[in-house]
C-alpha positions in Angstrom: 83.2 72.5 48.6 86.9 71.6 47.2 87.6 71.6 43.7 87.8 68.0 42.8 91.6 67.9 43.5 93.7 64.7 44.4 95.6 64.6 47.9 98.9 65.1 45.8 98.1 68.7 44.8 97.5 69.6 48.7 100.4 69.9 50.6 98.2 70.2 53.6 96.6 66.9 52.5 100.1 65.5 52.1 101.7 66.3 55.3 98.9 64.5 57.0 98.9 61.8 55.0 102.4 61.8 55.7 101.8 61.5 59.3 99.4 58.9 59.3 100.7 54.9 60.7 98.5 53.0 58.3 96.2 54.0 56.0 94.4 50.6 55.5 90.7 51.5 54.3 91.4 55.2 53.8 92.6 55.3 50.7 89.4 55.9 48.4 88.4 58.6 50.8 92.0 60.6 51.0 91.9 60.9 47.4 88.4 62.1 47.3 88.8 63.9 50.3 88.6 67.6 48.5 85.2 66.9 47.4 84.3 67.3 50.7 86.1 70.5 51.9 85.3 73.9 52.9 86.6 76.6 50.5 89.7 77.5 52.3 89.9 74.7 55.2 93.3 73.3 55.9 93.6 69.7 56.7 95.9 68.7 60.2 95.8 65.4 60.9 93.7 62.3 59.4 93.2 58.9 60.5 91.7 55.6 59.3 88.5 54.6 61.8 85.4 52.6 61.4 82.2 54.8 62.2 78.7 53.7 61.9 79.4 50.2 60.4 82.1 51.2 57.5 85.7 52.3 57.6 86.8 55.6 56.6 89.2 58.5 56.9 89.0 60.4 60.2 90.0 64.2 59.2 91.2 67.2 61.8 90.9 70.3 59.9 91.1 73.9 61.0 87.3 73.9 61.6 85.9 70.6 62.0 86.7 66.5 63.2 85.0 65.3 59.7 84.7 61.4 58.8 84.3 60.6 55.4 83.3 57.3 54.0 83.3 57.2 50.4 82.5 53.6 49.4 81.8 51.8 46.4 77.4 51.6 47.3 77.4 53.4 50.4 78.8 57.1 51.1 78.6 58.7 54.7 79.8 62.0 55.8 79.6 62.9 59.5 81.2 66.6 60.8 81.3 67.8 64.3 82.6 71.9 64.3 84.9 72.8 66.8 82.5 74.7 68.6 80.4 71.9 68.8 82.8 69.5 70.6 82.6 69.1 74.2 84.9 67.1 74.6 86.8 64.1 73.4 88.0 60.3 74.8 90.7 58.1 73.9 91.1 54.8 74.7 93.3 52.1 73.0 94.2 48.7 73.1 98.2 47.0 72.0 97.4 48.2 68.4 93.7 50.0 67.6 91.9 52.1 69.8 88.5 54.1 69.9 87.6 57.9 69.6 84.7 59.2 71.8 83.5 62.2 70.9 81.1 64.1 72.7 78.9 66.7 70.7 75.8 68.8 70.8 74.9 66.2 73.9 75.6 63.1 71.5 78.5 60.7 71.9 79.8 59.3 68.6 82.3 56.4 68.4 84.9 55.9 66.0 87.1 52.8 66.2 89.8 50.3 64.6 92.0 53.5 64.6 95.7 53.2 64.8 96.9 53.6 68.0 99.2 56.4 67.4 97.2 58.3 64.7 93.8 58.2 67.0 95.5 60.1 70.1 97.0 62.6 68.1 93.8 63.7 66.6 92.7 63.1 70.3 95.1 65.3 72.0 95.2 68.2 69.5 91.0 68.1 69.4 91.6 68.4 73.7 94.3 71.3 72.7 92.1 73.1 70.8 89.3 72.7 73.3 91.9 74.2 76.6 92.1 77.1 74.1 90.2 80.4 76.4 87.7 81.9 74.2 88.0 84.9 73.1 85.9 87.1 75.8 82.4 88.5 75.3 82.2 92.1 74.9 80.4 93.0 77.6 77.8 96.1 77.6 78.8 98.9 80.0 76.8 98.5 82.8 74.1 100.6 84.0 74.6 102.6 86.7 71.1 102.5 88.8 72.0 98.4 88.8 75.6 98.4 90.2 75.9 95.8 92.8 77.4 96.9 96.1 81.4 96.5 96.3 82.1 95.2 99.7 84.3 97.4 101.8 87.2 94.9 101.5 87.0 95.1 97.9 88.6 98.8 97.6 90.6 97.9 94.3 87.2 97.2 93.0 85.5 100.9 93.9 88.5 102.3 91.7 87.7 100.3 89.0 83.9 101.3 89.1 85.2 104.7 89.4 87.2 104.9 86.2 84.1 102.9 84.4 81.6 105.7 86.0 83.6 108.5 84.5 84.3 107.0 81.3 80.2 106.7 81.3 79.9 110.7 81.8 82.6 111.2 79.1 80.2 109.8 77.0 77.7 111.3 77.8 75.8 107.9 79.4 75.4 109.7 82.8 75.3 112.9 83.9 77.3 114.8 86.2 75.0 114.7 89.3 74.4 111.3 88.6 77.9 110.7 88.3 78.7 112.7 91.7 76.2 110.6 93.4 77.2 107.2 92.7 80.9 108.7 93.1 80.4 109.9 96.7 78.4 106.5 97.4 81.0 104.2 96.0 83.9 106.4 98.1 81.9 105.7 101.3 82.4 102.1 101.0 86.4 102.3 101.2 
């Protein structure tokens, strides 16, 4: 959690606070808002919204879409990881508009955001989401379950080839059983 710290001490907090069109409603919460932190989370982007019957502060961090409502009787916290997000929608009218987000199957709504504030946090959630993932190591595979490389496919056969040896280096296969899958992968060039 943060260490109690107002916004001004943040420059992270700042410089999206600095960003923001109107901060109507959001006030309470941005200077609270390090209370509700991750040790070592940068804030992007923030936003004033109504969620779930209040209005609060809408916050893009390096982690997380987070709304915070910090009221006077009533307190709600609602966080949706990155890797939780499915996606997001924006729609907007002449001034406010509404953020969809999609989540571990649920949709949550967020709305009377200013128009300019809400697709930013909209388009750099989307950003974040285009991102590739970084690829799963995959296991070597085993060599009695190859599937068969179709003869048009040669690049392929080298590529099992140099995966097949690499196997018998270490000692995975052995020799015969690389010479056997060797001289039936060659056969299909």
């Amino acid at each position: 959690m943060g260490d109690g710290m107002t916004d001004g001490s943040r420059p992270d907090i700042q410089a999206a606070k600095d960003k923001m069109q109107t901060r109507l409603g959001a006030g309470r919460e941005m200077k609270r808002l390090t209370n509700h932190l991750w040790e070592h989370e940068s804030v992007h982007l923030m936003a004033a919204g109504r969620y779930g019957g209040g209005t609060g502060l809408v916050v893009l961090t390096d982690r997380r879409l987070l709304f915070v409502m910090d009221g006077m009787t009533r307190k709600t916290i609602e966080d949706f990881p990155m890797d939780k997000i499915s996606s997001v929608q924006w729609s907007s009218g002449m001034v406010l508009g509404t953020l969809a987000i999609f989540a571990s199957g649920n949709k949550a709504d967020i709305d009377q955001m200013n128009k300019k504030d809400g697709k930013q946090i909209a388009d750099a959630v989307r950003a974040r989401l285009a991102r590739p993932a970084p690829a799963p190591i995959q296991p070597a595979p085993m060599i009695h379950h190859a599937p068969p490389v179709p003869a048009a496919n040669a690049p392929d056969v080298y590529e099992q080839l140099r995966k097949l040896g690499e196997l018998r280096d270490l000692g995975v296969v052995t020799s015969d059983e690389f010479e056997a899958k060797k001289h039936e992968l060659l056969s299909r060039i």
